[in-house]
ChimeraX commands (.cxc) that place a marker at each C-alpha (Angstrom):
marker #1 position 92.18,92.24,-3.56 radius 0.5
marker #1 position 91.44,92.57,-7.17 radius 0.5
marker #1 position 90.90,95.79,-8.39 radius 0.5
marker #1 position 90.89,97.92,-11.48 radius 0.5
marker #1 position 90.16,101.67,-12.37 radius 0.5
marker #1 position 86.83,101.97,-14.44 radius 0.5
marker #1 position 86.53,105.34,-15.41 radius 0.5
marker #1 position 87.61,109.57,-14.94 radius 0.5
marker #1 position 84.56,111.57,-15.11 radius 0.5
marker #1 position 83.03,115.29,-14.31 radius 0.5
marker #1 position 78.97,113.93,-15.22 radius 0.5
marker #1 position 77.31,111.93,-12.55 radius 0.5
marker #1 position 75.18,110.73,-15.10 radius 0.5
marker #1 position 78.49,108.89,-16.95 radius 0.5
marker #1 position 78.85,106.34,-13.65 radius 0.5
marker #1 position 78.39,103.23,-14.01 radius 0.5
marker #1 position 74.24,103.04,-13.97 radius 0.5
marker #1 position 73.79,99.38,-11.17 radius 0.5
marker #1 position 73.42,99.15,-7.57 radius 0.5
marker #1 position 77.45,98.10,-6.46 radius 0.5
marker #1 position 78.28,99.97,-3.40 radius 0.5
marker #1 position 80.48,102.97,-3.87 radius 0.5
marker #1 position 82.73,104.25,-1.07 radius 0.5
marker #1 position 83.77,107.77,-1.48 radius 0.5
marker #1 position 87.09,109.38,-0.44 radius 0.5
marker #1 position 86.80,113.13,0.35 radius 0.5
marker #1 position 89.74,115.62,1.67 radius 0.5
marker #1 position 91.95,118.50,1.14 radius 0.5
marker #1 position 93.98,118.78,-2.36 radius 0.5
marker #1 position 97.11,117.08,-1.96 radius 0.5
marker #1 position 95.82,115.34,1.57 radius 0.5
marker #1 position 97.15,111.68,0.23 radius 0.5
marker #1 position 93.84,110.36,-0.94 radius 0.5
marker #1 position 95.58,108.74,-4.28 radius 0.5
marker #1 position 98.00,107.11,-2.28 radius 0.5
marker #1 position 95.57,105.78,-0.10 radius 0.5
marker #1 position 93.65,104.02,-2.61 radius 0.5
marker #1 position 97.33,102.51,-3.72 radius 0.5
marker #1 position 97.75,101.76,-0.08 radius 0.5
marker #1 position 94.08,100.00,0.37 radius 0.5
marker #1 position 94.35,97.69,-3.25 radius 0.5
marker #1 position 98.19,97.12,-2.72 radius 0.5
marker #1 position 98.92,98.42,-6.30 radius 0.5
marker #1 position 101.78,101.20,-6.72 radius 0.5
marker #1 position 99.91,102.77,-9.51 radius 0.5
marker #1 position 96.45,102.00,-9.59 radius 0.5
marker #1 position 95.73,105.79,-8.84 radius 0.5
marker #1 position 97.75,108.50,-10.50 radius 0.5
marker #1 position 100.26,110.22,-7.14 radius 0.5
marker #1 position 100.89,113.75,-7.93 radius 0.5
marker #1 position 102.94,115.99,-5.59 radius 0.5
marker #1 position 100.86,118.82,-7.14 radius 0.5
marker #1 position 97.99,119.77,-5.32 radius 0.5
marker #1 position 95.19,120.02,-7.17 radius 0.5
marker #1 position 95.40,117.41,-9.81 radius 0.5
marker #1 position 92.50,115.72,-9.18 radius 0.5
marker #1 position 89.85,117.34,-11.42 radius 0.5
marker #1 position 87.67,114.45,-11.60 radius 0.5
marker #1 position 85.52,111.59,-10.40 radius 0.5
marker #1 position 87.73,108.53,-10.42 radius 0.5
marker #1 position 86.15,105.26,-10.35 radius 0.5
marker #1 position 87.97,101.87,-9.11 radius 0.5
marker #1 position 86.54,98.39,-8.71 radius 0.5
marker #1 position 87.29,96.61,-5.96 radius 0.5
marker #1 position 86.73,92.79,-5.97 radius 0.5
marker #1 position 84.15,93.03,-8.46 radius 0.5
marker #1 position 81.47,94.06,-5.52 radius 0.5
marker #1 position 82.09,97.86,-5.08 radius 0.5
marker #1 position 83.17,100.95,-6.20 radius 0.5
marker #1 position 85.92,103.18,-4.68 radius 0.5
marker #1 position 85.63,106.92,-5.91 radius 0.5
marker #1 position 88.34,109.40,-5.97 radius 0.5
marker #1 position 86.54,112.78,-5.58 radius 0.5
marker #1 position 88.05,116.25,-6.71 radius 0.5
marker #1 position 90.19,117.92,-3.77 radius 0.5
marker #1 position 88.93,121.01,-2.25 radius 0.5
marker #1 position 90.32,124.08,-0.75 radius 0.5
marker #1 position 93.22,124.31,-2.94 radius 0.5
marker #1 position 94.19,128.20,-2.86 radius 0.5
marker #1 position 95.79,128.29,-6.70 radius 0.5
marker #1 position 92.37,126.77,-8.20 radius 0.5
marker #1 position 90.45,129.44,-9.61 radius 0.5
marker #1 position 87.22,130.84,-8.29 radius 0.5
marker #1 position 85.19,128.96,-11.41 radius 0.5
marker #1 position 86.82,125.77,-10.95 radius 0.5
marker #1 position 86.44,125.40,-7.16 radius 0.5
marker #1 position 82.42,126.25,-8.05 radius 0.5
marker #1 position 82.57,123.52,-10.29 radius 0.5
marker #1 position 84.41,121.14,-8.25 radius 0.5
marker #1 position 81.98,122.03,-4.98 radius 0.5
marker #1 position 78.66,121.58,-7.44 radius 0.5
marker #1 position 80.16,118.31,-8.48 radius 0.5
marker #1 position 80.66,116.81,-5.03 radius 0.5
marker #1 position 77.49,118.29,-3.59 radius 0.5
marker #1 position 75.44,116.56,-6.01 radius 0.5
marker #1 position 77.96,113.09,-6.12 radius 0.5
marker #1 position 77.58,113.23,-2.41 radius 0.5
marker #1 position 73.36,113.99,-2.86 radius 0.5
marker #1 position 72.87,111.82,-5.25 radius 0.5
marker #1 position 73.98,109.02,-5.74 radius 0.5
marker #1 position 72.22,106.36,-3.89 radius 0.5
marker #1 position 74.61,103.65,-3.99 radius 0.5
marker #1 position 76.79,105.36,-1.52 radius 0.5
marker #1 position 76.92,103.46,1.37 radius 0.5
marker #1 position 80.02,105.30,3.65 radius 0.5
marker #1 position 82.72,108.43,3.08 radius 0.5
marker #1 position 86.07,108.05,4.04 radius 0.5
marker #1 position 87.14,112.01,5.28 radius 0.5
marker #1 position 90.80,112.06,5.00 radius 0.5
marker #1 position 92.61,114.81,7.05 radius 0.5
marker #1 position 96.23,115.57,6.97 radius 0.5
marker #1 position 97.39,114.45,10.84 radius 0.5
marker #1 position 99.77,118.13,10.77 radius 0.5
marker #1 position 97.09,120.47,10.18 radius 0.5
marker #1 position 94.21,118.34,11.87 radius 0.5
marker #1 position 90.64,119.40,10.74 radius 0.5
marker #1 position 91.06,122.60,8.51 radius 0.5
marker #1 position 88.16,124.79,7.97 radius 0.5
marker #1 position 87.37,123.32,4.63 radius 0.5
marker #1 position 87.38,119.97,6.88 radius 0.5
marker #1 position 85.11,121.00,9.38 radius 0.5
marker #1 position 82.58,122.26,6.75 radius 0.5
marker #1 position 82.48,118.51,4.68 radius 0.5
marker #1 position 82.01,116.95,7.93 radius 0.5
marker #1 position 78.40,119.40,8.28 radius 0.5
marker #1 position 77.83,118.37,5.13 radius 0.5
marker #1 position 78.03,114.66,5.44 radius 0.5
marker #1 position 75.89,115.01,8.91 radius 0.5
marker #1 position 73.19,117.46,7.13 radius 0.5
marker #1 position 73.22,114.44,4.09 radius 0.5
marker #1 position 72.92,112.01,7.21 radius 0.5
marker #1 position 75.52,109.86,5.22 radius 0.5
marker #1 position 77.47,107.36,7.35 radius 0.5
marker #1 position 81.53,108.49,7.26 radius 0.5
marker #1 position 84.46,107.54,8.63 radius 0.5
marker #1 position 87.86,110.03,9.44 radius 0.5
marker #1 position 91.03,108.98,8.29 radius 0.5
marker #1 position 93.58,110.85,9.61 radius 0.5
marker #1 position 96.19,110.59,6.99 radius 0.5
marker #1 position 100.19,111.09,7.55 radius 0.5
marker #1 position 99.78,109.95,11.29 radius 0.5
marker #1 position 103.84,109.30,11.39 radius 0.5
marker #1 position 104.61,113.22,10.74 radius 0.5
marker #1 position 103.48,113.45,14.36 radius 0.5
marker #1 position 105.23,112.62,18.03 radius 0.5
marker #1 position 103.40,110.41,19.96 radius 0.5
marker #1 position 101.77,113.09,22.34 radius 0.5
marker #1 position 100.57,114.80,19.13 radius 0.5
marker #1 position 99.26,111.59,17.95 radius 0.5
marker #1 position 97.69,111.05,21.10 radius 0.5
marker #1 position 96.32,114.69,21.40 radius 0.5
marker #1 position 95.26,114.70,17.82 radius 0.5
marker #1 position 92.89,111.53,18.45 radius 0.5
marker #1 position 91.50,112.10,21.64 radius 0.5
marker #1 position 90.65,115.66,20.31 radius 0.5
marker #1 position 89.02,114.31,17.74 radius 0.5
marker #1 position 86.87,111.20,19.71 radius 0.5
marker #1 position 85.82,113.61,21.83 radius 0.5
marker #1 position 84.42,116.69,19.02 radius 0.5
marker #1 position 82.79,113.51,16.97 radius 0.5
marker #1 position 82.05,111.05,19.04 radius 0.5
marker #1 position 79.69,109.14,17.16 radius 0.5
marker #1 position 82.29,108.95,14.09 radius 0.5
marker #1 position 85.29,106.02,13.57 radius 0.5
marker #1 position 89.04,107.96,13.39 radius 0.5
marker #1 position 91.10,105.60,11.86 radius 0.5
marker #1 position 94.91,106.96,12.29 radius 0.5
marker #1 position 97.25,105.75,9.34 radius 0.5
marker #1 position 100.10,106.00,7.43 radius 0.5
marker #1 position 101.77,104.68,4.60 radius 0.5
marker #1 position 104.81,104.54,6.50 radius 0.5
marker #1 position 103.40,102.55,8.96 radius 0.5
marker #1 position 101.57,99.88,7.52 radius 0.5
marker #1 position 99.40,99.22,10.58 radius 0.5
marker #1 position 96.04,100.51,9.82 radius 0.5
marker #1 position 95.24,99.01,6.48 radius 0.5
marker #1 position 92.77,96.30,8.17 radius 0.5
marker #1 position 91.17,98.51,9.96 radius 0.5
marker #1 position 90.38,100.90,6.99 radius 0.5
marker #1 position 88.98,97.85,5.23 radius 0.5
marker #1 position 87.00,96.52,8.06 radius 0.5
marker #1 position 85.23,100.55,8.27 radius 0.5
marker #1 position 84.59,100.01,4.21 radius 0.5
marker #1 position 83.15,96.41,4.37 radius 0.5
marker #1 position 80.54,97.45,7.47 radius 0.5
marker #1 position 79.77,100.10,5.50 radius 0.5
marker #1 position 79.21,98.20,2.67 radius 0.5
marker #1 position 77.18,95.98,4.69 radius 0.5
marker #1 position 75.08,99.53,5.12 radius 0.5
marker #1 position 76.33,99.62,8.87 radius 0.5
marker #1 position 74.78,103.10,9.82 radius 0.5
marker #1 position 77.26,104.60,11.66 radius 0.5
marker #1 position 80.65,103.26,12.32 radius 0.5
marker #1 position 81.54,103.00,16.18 radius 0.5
marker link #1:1,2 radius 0.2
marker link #1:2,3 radius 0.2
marker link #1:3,4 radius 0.2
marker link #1:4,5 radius 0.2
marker link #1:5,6 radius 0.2
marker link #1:6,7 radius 0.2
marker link #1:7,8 radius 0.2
marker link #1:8,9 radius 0.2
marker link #1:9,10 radius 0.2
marker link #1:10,11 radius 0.2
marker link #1:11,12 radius 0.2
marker link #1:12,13 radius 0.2
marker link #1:13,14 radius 0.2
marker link #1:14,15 radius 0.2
marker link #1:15,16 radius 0.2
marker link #1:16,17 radius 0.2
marker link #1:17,18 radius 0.2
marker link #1:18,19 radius 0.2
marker link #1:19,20 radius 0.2
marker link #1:20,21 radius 0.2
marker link #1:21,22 radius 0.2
marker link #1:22,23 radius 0.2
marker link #1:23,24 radius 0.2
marker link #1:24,25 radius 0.2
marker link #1:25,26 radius 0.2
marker link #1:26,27 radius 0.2
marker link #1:27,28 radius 0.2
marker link #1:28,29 radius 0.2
marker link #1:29,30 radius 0.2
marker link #1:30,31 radius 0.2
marker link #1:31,32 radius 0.2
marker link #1:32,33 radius 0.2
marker link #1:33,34 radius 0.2
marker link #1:34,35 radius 0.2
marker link #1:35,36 radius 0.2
marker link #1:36,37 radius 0.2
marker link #1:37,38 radius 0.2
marker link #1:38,39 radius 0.2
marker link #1:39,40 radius 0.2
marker link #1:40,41 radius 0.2
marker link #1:41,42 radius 0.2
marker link #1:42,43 radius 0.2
marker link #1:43,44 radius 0.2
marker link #1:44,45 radius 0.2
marker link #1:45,46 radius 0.2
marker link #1:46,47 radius 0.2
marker link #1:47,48 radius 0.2
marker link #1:48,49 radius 0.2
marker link #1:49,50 radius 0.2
marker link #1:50,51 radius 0.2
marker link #1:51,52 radius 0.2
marker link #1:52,53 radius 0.2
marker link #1:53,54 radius 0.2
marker link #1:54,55 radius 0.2
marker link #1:55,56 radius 0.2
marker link #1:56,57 radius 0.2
marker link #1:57,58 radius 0.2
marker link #1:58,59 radius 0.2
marker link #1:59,60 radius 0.2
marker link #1:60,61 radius 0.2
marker link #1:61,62 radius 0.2
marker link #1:62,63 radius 0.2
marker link #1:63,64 radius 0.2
marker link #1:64,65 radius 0.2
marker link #1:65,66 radius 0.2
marker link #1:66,67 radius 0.2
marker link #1:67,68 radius 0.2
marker link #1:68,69 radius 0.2
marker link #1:69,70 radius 0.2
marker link #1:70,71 radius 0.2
marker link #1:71,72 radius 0.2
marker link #1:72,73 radius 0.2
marker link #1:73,74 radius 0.2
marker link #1:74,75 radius 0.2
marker link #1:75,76 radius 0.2
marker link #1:76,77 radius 0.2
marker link #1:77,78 radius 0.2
marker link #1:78,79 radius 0.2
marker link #1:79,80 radius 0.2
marker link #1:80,81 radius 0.2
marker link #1:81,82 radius 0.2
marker link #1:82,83 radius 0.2
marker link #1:83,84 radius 0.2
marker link #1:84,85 radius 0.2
marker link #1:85,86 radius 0.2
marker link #1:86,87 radius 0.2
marker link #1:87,88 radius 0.2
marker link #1:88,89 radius 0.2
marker link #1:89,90 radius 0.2
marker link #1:90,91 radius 0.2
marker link #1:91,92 radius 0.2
marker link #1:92,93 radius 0.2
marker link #1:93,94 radius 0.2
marker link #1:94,95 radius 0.2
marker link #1:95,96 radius 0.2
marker link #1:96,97 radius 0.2
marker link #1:97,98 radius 0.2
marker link #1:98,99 radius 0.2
marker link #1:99,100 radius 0.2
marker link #1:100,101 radius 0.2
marker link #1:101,102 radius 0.2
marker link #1:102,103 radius 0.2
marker link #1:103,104 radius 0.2
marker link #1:104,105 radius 0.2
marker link #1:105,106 radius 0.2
marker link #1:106,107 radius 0.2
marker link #1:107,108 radius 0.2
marker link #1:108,109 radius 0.2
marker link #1:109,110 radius 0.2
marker link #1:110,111 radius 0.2
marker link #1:111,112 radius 0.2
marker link #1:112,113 radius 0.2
marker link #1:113,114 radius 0.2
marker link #1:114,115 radius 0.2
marker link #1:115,116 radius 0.2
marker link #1:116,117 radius 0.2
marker link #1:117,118 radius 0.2
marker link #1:118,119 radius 0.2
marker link #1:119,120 radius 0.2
marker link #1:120,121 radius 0.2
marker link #1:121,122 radius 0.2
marker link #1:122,123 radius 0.2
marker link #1:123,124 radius 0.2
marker link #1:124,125 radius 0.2
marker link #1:125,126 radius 0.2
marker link #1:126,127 radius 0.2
marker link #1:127,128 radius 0.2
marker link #1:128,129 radius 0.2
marker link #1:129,130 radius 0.2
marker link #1:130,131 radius 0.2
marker link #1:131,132 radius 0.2
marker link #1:132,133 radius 0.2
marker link #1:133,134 radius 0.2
marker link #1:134,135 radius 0.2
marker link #1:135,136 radius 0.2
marker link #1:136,137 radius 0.2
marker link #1:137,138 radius 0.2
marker link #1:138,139 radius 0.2
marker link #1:139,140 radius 0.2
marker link #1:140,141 radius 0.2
marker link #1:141,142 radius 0.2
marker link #1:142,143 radius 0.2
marker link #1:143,144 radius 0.2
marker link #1:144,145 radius 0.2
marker link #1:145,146 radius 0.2
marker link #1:146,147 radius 0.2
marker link #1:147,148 radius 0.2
marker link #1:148,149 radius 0.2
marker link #1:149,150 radius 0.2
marker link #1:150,151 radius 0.2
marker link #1:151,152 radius 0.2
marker link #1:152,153 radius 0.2
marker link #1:153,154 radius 0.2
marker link #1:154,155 radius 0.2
marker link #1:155,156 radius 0.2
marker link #1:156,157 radius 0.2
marker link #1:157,158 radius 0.2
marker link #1:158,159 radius 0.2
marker link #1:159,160 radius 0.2
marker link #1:160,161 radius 0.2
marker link #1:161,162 radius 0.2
marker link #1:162,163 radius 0.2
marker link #1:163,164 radius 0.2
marker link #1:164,165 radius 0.2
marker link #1:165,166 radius 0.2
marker link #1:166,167 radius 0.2
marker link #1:167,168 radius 0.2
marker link #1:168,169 radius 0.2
marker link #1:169,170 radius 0.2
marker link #1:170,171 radius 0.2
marker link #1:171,172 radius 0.2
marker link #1:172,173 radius 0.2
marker link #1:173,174 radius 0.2
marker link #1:174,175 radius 0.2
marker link #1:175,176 radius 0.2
marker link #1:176,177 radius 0.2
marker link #1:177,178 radius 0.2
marker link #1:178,179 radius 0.2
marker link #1:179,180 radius 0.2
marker link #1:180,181 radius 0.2
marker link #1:181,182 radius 0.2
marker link #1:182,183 radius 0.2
marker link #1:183,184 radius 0.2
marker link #1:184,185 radius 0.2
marker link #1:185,186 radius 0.2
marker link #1:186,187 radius 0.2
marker link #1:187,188 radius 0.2
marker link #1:188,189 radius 0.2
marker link #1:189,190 radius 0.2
marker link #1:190,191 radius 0.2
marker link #1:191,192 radius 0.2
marker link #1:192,193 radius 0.2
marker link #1:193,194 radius 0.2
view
């Protein structure tokens, strides 16, 4: 998988202006979605890893392949950000997420400990309220026992049933393929992933 970042931005109107599919990645500050992306293109460093939550402050850009765009958007709910900024951040992904009509499938990562927060549960109204097609990722899978796990998923299957929850972990490098197959139906403008 070739793949190269393309650009760090806060103005919707700065993207890239053609119609390559982008595939978002939404989630907490500090939920792993940099590492993902490292994960997905098999670079170490194609995204910048911070153990700071909160870094990410803008709209990162990657091409993947040449055919589509991965974007890293802004965290959200982390509690140090200030008021201003976390209005900022929110305007910024509501309109991304309105938008921007190349967007063919969100990738919701949630932290596998703390299972959908409150900040979770409120993207995931917004994606169905947008009717955009999205996928769960539940991130950090190996923090949890195997009842958890199994718990964690079923729990989750059963709330959204109509939704893919992909378990992973860069620990265990299972669930790569399966994160790629969700991203290439969804480039293919698959509706909703089953």
């Amino acid at each position: 998988m070739n793949s190269e970042f393309v650009s760090s931005t806060v103005d919707l109107d700065r993207l890239p202006q053609n119609d390559k599919p982008h595939i978002a990645m939404v989630g907490r500050s500090n939920v792993g979605k940099s590492s993902l992306i490292n994960a997905l293109t098999q670079r170490t460093n194609l995204a910048r890893v911070s153990g700071s939550p909160g870094r990410t402050q803008t709209m990162n850009l990657y091409a993947i392949d040449n055919g589509f765009y991965l974007m890293d958007l802004p965290g959200y709910g982390y509690a140090k950000t200030s008021q201003e900024q976390r209005v900022v951040f929110a305007d910024m992904l509501d309109r991304y997420l309105a938008e921007t009509k190349q967007l063919k499938l969100v990738l919701l990562i949630i932290d596998a400990r703390l299972g959908p927060t409150a900040y979770d549960q409120e993207m995931i109204e917004k994606l169905f309220s947008y009717e955009l097609p999205f996928a769960i990722i539940v991130n950090k899978i190996d923090k949890l026992k195997k009842a958890e796990e199994a718990s964690l998923l079923k729990s989750l299957g059963e709330y959204y049933p109509d939704v893919q929850i992909i378990p992973h972990s860069n620990v265990e490098k299972g669930k790569r393929d399966v994160i790629l197959r969700a991203i290439e139906e969804g480039v293919s403008r698959i509706p909703f992933l089953t």
